[in-house]
Wavefront OBJ file of the C-alpha trace (Angstrom):
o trace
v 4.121 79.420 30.994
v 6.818 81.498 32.990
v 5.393 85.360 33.598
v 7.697 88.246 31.396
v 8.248 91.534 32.709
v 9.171 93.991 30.305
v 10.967 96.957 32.116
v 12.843 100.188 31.583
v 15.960 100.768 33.740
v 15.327 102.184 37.325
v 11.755 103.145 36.540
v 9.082 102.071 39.080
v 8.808 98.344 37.028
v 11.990 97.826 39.296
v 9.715 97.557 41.900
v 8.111 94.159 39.953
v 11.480 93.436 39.092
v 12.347 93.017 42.397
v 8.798 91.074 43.838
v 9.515 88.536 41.348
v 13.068 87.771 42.512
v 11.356 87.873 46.134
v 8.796 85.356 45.042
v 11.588 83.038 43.041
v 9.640 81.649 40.631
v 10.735 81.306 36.843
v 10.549 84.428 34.923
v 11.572 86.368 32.019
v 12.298 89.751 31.441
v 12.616 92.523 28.591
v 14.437 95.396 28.652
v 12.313 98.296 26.886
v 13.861 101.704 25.944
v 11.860 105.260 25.793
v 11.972 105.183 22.463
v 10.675 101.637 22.114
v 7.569 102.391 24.509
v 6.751 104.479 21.954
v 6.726 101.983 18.522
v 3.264 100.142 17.836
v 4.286 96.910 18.917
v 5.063 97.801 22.184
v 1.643 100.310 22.437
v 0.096 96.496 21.774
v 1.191 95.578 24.673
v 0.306 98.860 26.651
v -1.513 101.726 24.706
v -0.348 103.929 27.426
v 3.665 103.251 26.527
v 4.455 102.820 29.852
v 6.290 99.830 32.196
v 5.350 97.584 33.868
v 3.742 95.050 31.815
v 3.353 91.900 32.726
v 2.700 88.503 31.141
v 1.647 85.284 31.810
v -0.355 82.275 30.770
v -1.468 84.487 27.715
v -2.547 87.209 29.701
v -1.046 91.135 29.701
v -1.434 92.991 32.688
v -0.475 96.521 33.053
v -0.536 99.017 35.788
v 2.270 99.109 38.519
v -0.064 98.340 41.434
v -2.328 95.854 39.850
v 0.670 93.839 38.702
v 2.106 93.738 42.135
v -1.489 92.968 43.725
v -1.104 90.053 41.324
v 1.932 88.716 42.146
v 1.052 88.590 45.701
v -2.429 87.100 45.174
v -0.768 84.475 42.931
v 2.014 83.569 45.122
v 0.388 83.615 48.494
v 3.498 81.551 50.281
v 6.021 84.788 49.311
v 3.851 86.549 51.986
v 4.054 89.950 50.216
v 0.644 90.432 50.561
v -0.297 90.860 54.146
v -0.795 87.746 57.002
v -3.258 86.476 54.963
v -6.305 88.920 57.252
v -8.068 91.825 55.634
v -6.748 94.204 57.856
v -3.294 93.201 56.913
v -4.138 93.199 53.310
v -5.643 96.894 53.870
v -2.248 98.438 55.194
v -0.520 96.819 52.555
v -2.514 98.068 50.163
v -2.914 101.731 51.817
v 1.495 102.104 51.513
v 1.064 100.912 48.215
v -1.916 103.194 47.086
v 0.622 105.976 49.050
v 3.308 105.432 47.248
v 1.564 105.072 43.634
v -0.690 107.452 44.289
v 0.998 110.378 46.490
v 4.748 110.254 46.127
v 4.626 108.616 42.540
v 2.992 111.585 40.804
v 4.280 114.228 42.056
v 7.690 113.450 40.783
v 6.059 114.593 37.102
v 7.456 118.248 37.165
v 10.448 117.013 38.117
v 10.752 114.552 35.375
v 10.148 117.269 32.698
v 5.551 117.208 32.899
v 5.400 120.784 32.918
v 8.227 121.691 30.345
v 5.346 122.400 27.732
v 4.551 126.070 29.469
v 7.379 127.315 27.873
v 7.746 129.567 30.951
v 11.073 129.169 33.004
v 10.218 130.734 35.939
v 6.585 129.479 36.505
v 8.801 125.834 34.901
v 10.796 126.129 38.208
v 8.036 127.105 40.607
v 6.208 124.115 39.891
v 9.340 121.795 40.495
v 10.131 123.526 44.029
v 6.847 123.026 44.989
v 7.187 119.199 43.741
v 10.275 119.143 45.920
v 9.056 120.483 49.101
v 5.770 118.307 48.351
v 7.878 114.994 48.243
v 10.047 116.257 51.130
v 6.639 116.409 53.216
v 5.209 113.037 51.920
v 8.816 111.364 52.252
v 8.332 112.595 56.135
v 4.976 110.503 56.263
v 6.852 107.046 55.356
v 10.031 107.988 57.802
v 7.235 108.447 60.631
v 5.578 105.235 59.574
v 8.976 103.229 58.951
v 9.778 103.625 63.203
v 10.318 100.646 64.916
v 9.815 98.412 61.765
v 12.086 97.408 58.712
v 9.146 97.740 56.304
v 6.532 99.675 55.792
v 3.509 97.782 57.545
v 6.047 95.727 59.983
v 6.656 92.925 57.322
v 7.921 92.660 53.977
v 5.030 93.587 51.292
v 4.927 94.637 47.799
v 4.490 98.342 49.048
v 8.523 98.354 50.034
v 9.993 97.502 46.692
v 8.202 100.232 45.159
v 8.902 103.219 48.083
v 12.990 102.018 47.847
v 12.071 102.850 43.848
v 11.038 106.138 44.235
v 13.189 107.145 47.288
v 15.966 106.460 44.637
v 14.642 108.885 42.251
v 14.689 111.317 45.125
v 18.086 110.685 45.960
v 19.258 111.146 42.049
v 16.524 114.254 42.247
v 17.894 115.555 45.181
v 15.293 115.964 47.382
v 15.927 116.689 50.919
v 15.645 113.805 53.419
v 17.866 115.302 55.612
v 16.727 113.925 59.513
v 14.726 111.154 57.764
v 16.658 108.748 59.733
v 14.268 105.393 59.312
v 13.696 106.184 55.940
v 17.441 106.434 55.384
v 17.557 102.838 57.445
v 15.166 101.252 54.767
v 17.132 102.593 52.299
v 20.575 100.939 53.375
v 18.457 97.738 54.177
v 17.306 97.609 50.452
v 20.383 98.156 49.191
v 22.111 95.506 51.183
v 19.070 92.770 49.818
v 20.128 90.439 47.870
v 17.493 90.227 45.323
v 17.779 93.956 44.849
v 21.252 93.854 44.376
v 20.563 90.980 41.451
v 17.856 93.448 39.777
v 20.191 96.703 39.776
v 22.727 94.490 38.128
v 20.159 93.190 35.267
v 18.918 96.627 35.072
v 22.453 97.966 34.344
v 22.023 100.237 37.692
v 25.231 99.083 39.362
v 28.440 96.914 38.227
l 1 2 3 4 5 6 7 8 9 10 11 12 13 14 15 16 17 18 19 20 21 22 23 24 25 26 27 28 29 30 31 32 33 34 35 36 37 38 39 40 41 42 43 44 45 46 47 48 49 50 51 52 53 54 55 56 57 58 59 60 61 62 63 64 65 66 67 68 69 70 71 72 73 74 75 76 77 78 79 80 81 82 83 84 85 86 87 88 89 90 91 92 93 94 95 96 97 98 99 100 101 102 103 104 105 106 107 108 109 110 111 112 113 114 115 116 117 118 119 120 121 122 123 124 125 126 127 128 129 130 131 132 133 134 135 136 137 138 139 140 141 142 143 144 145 146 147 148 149 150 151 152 153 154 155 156 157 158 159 160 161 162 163 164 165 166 167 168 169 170 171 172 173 174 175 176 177 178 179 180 181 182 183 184 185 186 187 188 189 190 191 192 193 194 195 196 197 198 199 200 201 202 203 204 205 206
């Protein structure tokens, strides 16, 4: 049974999107809507209303990080995981956890979390501090990205999701100004092939 990725445009299930066109096995995709993350039939799939989910062989899996810890685990010879060592495996999975953990959240204000205060001024306190937050963690993956192309010196499932969120940024307008490495990666995803397929399912670019 081919695996089925059911996505929203430019949210971080791009960065699934784009491991499975890495990996370049069969697969199907679905695009979901806000409004249909919210309808029962899609809180079957996910009670949380959220992308990624993935299926395959009769399974569901959701969760951004444990989807793309699957992937890799299931198709070893894509080499997304790591060189097959535990250390390896470790700084793969430490960029990821940084990226879904760190820089993933603290987007939230920014994306309209703390709207419900009904304050404007404490509203917009919140979302500089998110900014100047994101600019500081943004700094830790420019440091990191210095003499390499990805994030732990080879291409992992970490990088798909950091060119995700560094495109939120960019749309956010976060400064990255002198994040000259990180600006690199970014030019380096963009010119990928694969990513350039996904942005054109996702109705991201012409």
């Amino acid at each position: 049974m081919n695996m089925k990725l059911y996505y929203s445009p430019g949210a971080c299930s791009m960065a699934d999107h784009i491991v499975l066109e890495w990996i370049g096995k069969p697969y199907q995709t679905q695009r979901v809507s806000r409004e249909e993350r919210a309808t029962p039939e899609f809180r079957k799939l996910n009670p949380a209303g959220a992308v990624p989910v993935l299926e395959h062989a009769g399974w569901t899996l959701t969760q951004n990080a444990a989807i793309l810890n699957y992937l890799a685990d299931t198709f070893p010879e894509a080499q997304l995981g790591g060189d097959g060592t535990p250390k390896s495996r470790a700084e793969v999975n430490r960029w990821l956890a940084f990226v879904n953990a760190d820089l993933h959240p603290t987007f939230k204000p920014l994306f309209g979390a703390s709207d419900f205060l009904q304050d404007a001024a404490t509203i917009e306190k919140i979302k500089d501090h998110a900014k100047a937050t994101l600019r500081t963690l943004f700094g830790r993956a420019d440091t990191q990205l210095a003499g390499r192309n990805w994030l732990t010196g080879t291409r992992s499932i970490a990088d798909p999701y950091l060119y995700v969120v560094l495109r939120w940024a960019k749309a956010l307008g976060i400064d990255l100004t002198g994040y000259d490495h990180l600006a690199g990666f970014f030019t380096r995803m963009e010119a990928d092939h694969a990513v350039q397929k996904v942005m054109k399912e996702e109705s991201l670019i012409d």
